[in-house]
N, C-alpha and C positions, 0 to 999 in steps of 0.2 A: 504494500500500500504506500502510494508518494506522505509525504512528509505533509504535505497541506490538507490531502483528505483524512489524514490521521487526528492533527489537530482538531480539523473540524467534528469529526466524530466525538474526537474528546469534549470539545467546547458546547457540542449540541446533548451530549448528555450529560452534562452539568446543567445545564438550561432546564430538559426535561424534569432534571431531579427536582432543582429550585421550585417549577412552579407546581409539581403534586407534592413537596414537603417542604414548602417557603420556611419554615421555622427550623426544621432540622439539619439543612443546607448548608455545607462549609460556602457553597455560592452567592450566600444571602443577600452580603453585603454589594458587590458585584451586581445581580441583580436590582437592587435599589438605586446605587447607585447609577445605572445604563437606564433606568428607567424613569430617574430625574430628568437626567440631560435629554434624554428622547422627549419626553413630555415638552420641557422647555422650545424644543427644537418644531416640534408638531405646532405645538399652541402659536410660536413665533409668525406664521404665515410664509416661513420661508418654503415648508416644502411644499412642494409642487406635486408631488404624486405618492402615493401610501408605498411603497414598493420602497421607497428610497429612505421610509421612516423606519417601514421594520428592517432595513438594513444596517440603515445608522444603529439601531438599538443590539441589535447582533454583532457588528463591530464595536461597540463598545461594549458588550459583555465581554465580549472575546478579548479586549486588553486587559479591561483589570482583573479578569481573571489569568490571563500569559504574563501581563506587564509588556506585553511587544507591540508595535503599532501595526494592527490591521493591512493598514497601507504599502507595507512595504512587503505585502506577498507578490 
């Protein structure tokens, strides 16, 4: 398996866990946190199409949970 579908795998089930056991989640935090900024970023008017909000919200679970920047796959 490449190195980035690997990730992902990992990143999407930490996601899965968070949201059927949000309290028990070493992801918690993570979670809350990507889903501030996503809110912030939604509610602003800047996006333009929902596709590119649950993206943003996906990339940013996926940093602060790696600490690496999305961006640079």
């Amino acid at each position: 398996m490449p190195k980035d579908k690997a990730v992902n795998s990992v990143i999407g089930e930490r996601l899965v866990e968070v949201v059927k056991q949000p309290v028990d989640s070493q992801s918690q935090e993570s979670f809350a946190r990507a889903m501030e900024l996503t809110k912030a970023y939604a509610s602003s008017g800047s996006a333009t199409h929902f596709s590119a909000v649950a993206r943003l919200f996906y990339d940013l679970f996926e940093m602060f949970e790696t600490g690496n920047d999305p961006r640079l796959k």
